[in-house]
Every structure is written in structure tokens, then in C-alpha cells.
DSSP file (Angstrom, degrees, kcal/mol; ACC not computed):
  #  RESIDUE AA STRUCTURE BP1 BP2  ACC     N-H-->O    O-->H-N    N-H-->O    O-->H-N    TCO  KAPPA ALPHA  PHI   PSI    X-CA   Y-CA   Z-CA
    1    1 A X              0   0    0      0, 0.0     2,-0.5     0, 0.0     0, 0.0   0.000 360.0 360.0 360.0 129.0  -45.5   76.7   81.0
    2    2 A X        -     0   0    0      1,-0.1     6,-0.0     2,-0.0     0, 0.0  -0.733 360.0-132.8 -45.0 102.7  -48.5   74.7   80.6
    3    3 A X        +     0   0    0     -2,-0.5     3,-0.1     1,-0.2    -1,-0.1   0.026  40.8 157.5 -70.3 148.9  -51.7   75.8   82.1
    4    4 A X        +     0   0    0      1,-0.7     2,-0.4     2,-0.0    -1,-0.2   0.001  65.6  14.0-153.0 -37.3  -53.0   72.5   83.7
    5    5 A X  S    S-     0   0    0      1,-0.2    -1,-0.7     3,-0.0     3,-0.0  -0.857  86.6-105.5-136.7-174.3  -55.4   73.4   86.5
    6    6 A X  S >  S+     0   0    0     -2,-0.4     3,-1.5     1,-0.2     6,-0.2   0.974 115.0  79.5 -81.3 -43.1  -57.1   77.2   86.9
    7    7 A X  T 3  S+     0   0    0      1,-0.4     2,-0.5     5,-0.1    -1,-0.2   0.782  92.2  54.3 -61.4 -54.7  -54.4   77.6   90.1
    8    8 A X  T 3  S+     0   0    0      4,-0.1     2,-0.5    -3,-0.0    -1,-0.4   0.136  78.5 105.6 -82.3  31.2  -51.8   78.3   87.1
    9    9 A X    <>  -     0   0    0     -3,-1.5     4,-1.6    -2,-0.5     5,-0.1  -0.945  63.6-147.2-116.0 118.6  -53.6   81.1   85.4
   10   10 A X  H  > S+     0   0    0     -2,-0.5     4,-2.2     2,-0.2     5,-0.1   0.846 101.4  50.1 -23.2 -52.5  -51.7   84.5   86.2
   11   11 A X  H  > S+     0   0    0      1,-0.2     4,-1.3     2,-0.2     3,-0.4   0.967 106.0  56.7 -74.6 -38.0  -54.7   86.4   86.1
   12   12 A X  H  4 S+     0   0    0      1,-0.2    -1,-0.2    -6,-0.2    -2,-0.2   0.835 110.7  42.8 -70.5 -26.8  -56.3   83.9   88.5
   13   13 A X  H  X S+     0   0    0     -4,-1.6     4,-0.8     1,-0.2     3,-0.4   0.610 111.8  55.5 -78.1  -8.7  -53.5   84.3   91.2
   14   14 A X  H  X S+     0   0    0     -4,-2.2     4,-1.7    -3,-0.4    -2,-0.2   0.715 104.7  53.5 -67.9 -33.0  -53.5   87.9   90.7
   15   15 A X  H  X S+     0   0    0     -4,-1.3     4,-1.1     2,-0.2    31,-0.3   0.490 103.6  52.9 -71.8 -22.6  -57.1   87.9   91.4
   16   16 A X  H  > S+     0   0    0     -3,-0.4     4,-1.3     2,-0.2     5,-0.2   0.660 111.1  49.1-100.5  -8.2  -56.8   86.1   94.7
   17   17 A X  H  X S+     0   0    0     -4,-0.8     4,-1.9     2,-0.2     5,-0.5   0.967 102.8  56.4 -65.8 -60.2  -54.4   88.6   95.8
   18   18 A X  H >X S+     0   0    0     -4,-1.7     4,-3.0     2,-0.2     3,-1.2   0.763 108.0  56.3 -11.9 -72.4  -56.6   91.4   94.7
   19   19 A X  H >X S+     0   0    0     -4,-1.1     4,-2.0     1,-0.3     3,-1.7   0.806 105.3  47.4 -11.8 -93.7  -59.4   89.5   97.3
   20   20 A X  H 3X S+     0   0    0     -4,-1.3     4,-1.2     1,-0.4     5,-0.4   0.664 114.9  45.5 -46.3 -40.6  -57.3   89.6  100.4
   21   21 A X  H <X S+     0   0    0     -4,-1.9     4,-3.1    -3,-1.2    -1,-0.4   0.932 113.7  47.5 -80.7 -36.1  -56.5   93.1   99.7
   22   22 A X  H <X S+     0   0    0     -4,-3.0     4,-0.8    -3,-1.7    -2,-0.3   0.904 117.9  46.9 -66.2 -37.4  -60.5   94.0   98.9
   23   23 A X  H >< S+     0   0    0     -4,-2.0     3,-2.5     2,-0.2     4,-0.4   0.899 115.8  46.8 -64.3 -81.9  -61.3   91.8  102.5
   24   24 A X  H >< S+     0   0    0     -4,-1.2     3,-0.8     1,-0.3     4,-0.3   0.752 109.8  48.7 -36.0 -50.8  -58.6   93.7  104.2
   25   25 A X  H 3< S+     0   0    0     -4,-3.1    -1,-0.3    -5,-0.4    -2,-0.2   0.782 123.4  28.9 -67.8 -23.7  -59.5   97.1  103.1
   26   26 A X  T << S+     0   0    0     -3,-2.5    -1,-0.3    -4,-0.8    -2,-0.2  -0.298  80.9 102.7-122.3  33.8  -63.4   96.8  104.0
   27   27 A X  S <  S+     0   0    0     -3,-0.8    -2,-0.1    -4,-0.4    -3,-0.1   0.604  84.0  50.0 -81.4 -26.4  -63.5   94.6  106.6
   28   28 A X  S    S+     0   0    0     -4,-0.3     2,-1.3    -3,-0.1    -1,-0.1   0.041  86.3 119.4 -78.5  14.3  -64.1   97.8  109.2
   29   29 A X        -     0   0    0      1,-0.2    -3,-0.1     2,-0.0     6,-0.1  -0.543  43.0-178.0 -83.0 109.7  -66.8   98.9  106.9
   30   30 A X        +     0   0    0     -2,-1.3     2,-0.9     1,-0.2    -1,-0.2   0.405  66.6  89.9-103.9   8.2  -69.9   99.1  108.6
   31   31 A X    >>  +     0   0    0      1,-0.1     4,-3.1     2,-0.0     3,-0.9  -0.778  61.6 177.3-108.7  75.1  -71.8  100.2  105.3
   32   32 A X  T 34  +     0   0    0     -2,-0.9    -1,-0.1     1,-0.3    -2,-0.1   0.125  69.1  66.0 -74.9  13.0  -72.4   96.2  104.6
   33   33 A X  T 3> S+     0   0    0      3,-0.1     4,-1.9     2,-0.1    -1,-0.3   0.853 110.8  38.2-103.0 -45.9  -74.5   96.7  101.4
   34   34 A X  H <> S+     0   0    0     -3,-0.9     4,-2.2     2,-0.3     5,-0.5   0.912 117.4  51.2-120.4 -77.5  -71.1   98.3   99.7
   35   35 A X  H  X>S+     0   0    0     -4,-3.1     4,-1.4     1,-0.2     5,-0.6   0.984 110.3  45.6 -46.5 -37.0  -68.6   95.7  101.4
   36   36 A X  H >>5S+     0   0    0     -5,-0.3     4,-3.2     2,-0.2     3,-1.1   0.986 109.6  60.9 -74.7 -49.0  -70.4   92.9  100.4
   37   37 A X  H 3X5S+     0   0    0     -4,-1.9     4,-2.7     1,-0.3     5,-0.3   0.831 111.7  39.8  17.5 -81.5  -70.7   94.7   96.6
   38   38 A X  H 3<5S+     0   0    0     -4,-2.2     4,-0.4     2,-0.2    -1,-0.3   0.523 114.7  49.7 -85.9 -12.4  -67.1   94.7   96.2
   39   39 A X  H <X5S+     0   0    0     -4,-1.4     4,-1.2    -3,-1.1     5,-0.4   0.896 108.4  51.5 -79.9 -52.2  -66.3   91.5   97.7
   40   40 A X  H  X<S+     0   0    0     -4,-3.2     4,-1.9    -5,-0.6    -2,-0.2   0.861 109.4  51.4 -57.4 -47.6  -68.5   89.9   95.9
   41   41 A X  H  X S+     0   0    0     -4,-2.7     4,-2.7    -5,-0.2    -1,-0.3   0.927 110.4  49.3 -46.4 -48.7  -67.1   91.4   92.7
   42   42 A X  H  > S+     0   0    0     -4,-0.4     4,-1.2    -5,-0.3    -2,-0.2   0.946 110.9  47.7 -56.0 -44.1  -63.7   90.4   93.7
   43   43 A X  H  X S+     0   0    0     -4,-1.2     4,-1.2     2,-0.2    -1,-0.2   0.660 102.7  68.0 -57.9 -43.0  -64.7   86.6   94.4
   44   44 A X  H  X S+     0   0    0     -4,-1.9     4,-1.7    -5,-0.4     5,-0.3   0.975  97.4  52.8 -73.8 -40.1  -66.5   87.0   91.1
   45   45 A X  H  X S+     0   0    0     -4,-2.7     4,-1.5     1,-0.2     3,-0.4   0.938 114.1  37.8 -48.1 -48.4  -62.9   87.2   89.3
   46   46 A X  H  X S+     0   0    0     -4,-1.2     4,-2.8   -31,-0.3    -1,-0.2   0.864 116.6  56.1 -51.1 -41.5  -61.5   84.3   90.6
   47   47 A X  H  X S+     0   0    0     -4,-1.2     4,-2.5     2,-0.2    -2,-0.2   0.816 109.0  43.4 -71.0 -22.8  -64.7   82.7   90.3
   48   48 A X  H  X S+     0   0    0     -4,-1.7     4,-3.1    -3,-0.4    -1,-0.2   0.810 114.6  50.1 -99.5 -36.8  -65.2   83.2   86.8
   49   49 A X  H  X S+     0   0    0     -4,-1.5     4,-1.7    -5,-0.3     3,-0.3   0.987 106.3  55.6 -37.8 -76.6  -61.7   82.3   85.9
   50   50 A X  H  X S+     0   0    0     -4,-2.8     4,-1.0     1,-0.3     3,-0.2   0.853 114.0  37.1 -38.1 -70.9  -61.9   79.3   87.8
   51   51 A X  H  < S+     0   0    0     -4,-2.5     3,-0.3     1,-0.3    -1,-0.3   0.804 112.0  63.6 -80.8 -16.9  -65.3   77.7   85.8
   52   52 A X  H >< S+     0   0    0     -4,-3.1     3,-3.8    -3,-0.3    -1,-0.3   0.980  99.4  48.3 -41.4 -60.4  -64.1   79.1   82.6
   53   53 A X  H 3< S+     0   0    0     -4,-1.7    -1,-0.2     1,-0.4    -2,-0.2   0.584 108.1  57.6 -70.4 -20.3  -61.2   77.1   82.5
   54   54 A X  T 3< S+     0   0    0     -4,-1.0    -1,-0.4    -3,-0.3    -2,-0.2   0.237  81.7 103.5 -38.8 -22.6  -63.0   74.6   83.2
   55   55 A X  S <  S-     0   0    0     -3,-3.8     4,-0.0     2,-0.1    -3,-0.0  -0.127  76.9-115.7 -62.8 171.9  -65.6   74.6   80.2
   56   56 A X  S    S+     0   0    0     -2,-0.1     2,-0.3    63,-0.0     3,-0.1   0.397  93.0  49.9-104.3 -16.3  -65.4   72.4   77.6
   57   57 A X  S    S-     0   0    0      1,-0.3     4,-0.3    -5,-0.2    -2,-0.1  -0.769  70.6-131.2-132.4 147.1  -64.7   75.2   74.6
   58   58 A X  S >> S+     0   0    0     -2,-0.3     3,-2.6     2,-0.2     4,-2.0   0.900 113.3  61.9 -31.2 -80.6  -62.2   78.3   74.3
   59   59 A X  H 3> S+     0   0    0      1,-0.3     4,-0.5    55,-0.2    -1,-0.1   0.562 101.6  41.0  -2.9 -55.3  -65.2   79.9   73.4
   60   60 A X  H 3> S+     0   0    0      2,-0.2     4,-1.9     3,-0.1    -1,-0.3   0.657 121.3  43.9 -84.5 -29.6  -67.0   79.4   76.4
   61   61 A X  H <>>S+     0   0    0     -3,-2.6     4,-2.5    -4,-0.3     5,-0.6   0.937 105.8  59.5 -74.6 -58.5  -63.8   80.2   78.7
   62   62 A X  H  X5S+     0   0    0     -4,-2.0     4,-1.1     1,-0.2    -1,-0.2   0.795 104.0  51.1 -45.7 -22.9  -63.2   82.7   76.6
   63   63 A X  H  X5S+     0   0    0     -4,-0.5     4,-2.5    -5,-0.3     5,-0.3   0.908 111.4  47.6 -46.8 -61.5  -67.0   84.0   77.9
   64   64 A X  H  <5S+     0   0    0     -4,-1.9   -12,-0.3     1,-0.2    -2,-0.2   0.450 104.3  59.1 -92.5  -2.2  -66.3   83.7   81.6
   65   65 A X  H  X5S+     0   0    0     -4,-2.5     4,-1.9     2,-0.2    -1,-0.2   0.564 109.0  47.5 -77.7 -29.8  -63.0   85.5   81.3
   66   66 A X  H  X<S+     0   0    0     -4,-1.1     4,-0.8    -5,-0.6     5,-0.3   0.981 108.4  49.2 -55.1 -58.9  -65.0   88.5   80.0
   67   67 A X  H >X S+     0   0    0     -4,-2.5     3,-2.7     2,-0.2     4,-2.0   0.978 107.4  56.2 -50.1 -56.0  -67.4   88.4   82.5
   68   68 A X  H >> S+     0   0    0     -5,-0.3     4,-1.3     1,-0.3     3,-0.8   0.936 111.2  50.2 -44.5 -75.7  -64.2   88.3   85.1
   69   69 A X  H 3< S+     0   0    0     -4,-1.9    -1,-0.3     1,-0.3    -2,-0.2   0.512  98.0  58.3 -47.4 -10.3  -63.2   91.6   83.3
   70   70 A X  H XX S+     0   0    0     -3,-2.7     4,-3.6    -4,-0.8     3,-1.9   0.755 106.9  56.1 -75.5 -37.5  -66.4   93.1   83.7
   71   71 A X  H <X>S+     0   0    0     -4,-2.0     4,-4.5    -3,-0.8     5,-0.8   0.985 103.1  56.2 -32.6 -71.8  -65.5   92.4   87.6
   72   72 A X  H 3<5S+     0   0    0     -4,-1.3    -1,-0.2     1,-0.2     4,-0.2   0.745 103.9  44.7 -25.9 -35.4  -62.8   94.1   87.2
   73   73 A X  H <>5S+     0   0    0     -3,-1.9     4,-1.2     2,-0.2    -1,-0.2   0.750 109.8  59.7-104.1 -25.9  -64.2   97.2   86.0
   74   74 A X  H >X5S+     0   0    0     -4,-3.6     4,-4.2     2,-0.2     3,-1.0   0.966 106.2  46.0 -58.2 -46.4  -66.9   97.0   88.7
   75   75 A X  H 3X5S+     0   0    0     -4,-4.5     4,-1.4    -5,-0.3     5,-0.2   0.913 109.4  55.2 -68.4 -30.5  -64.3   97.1   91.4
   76   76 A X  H 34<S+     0   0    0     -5,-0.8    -1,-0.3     1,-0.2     4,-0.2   0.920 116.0  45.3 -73.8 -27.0  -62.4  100.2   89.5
   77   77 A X  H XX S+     0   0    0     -4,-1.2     4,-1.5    -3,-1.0     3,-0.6   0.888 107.9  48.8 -81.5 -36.8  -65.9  101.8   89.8
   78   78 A X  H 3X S+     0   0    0     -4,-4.2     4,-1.1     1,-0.2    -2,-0.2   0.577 107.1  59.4 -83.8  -2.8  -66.8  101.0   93.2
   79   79 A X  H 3X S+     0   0    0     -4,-1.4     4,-1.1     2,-0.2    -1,-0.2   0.418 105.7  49.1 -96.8  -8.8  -63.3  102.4   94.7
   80   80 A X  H <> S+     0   0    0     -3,-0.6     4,-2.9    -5,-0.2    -2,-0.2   0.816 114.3  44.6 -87.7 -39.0  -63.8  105.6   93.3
   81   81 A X  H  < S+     0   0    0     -4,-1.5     6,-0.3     1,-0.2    -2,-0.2   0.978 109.8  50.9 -50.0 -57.1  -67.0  105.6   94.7
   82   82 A X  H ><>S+     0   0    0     -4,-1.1     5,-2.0    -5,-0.1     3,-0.6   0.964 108.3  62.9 -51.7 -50.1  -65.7  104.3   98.0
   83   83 A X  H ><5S+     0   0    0     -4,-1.1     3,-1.8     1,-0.3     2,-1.3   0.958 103.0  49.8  -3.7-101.9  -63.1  107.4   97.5
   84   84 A X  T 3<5S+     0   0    0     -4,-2.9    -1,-0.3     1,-0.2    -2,-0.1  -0.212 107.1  44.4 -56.6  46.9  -65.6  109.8   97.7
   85   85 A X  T < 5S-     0   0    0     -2,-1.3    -1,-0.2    -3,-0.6    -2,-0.2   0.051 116.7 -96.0-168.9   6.5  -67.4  109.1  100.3
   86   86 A X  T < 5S+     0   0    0     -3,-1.8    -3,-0.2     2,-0.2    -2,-0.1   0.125  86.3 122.4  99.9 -21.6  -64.7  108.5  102.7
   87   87 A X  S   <S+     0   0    0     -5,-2.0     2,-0.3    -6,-0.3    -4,-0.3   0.729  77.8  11.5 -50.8 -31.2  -64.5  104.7  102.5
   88   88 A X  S    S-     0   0    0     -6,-0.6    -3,-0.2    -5,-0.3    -2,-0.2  -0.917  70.1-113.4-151.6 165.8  -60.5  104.7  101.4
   89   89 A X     >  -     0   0    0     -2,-0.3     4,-0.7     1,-0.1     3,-0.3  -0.346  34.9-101.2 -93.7 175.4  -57.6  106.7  101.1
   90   90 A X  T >4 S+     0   0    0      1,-0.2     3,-4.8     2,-0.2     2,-0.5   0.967 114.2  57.9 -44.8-102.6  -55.7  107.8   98.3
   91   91 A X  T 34 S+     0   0    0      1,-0.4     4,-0.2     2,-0.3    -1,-0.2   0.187 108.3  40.9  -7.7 -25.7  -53.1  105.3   98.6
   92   92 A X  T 3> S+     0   0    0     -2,-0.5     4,-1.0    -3,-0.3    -1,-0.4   0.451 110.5  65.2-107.3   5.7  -55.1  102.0   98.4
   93   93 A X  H <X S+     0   0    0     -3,-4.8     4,-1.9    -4,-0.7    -2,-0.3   0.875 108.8  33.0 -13.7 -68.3  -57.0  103.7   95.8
   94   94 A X  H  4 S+     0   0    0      1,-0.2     4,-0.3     2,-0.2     5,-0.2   0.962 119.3  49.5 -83.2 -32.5  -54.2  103.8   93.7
   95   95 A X  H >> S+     0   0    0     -4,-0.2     4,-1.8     2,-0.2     3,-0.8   0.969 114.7  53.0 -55.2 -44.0  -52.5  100.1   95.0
   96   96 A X  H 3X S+     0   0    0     -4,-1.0     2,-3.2     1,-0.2     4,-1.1   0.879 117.7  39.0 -48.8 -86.5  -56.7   98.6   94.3
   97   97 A X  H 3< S+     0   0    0     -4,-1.9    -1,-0.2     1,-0.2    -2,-0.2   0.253 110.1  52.5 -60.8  33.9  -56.4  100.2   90.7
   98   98 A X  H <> S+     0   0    0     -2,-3.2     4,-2.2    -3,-0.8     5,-0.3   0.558 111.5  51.8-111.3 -75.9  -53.0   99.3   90.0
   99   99 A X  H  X S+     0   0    0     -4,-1.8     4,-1.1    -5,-0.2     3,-0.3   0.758 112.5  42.5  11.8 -85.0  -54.2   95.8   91.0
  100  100 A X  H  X S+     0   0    0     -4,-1.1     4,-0.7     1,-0.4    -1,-0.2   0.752 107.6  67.7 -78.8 -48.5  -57.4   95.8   88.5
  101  101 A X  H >> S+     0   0    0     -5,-0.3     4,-2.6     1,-0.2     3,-2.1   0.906 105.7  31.5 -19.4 -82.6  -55.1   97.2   86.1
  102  102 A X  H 3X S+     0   0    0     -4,-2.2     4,-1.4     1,-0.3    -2,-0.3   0.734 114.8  61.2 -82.0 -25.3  -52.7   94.1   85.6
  103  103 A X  H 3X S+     0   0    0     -4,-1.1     4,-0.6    -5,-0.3    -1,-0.3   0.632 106.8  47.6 -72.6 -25.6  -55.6   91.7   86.1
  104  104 A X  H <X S+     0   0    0     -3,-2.1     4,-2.9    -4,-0.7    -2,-0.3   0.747 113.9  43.9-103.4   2.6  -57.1   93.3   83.1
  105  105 A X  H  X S+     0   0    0     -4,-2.6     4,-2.7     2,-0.2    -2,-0.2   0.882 111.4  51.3 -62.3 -40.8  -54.0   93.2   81.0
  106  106 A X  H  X S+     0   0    0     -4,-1.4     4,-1.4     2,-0.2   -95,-0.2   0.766 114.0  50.7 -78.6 -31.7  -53.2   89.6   82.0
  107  107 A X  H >X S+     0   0    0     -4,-0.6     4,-2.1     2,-0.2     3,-0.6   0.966 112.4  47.1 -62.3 -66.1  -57.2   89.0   80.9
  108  108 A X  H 3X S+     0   0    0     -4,-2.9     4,-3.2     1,-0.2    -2,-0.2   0.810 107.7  49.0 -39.4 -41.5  -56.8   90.5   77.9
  109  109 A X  H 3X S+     0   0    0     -4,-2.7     4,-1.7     1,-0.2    -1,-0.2   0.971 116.2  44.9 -62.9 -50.8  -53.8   89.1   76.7
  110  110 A X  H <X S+     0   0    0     -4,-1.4     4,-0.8    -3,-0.6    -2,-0.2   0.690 108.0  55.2 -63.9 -35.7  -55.2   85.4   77.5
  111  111 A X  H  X S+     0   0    0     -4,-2.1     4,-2.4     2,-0.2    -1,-0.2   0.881 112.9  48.3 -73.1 -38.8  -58.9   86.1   75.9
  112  112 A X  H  < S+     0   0    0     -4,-3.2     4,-0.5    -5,-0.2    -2,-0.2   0.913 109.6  54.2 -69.9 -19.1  -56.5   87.1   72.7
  113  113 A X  H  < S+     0   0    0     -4,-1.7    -1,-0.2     1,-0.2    -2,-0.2   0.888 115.9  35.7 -54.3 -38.7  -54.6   83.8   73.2
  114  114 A X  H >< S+     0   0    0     -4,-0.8     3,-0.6     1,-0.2    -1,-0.2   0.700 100.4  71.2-102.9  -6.1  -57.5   81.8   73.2
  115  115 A X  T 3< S+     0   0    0     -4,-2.4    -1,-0.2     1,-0.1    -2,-0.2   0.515 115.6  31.2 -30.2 -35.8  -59.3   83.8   70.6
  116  116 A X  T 3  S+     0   0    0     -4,-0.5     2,-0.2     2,-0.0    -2,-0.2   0.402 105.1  70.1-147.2  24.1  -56.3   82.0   68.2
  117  117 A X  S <  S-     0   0    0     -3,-0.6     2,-0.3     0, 0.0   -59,-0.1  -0.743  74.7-121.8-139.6 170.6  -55.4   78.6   69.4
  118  118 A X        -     0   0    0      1,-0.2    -3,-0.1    -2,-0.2    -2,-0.0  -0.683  38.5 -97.3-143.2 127.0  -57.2   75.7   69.4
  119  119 A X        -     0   0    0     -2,-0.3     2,-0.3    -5,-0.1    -1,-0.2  -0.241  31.6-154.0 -57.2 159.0  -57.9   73.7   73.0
  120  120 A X              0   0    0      0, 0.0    -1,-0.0     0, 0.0     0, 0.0  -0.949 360.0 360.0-131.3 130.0  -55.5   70.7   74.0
  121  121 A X              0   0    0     -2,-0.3    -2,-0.0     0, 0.0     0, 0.0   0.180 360.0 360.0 -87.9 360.0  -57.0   68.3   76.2
């Protein structure tokens, strides 16, 4: 299938699920320096997806799909953190990093795609 708008990037619908689960899970969190953290991280995957695909370059997409995957590795940090400290259970622990998991295969795979094709307008 042809990619045509960001709305058809795997990684990018994976990402807005991810969201909804990252709202849902901290939305009782009353430690608002930490929710907002990890939302904001989640919101930056989508986000970064989104204006990559949008650039003019592989190159340059390929840029703002790294940066998405550094998201990624924030949220995998900040749920262990959140772990310890009471913030989450086991059990959307592992379903978060499960998540982050296939969002950074589905990056990877895509940064090597464009890493070794040539843009179509």
C-alpha cells in the first residue's frame, strides 16, 4: 500500500493508540509534573511522525522518525519509573511496553526503508 498522507503510517496509528492508553492510565495522577512528562512524550510520537512525513527529504523524515523513537524510549523510561513509585501496575507496565515495543520496530523498519529508496512525489 502506498503511504499518501501520515494517517497511513503504521507506526503513526500505533502511536495514537499508545496516547489514549498513556491519557487513560494517568489521568487520576495527581503528580501533574510526571503526567504531563509522559503525555507529552506520547503526543511527541505522533507528532514527529506526522511533520516528518511531511518534509520535503527522506532525510529529513528520516530525522523526525528518530526523534519519535527517542519518544519512545522516554516513555519505556518513565513507566518504570512510574512502577516504582506506585504510579502503575504490573500489568499496564507490561501492555505500555509491549506498545513502545512495536512502535519501535515499526520505526525501525521504516527509517531502514527510507534509508534506501528514493522519495515519490
Amino acid at each position: 500500500m502506498k503511504i499518501q498522507r501520515f494517517e497511513d503510517i503504521e507506526a503513526w496509528k500505533e502511536a495514537r493508540k499508545l496516547v489514549k492508553v498513556i491519557y487513560d492510565s494517568f489521568s487520576h495522577l495527581k503528580d501533574y509534573n510526571f503526567r504531563d512528562q509522559i503525555q507529552r512524550a506520547a503526543l511527541s510520537i505522533m507528532s514527529n511522525i506526522a511533520e516528518g512525513f511531511d518534509r520535503g527529504t527522506n532525510k529529513e523524515f528520516v530525522h523526525f522518525l528518530v526523534v519519535a523513537r527517542g519518544s519512545v524510549s522516554e516513555i519505556k523510561s518513565l513507566i518504570y519509573a512510574a512502577t516504582d513509585v506506585g504510579y502503575l501496575d504490573r500489568e499496564t507496565l507490561d501492555d505500555i511496553s509491549s506498545r513502545c515495543s512495536k512502535i519501535t520496530a515499526l520505526l525501525n523498519g521504516f527509517i531502514k526503508y527510507l534509508k534506501t529508496s528514493t522519495r515519490q512525489k
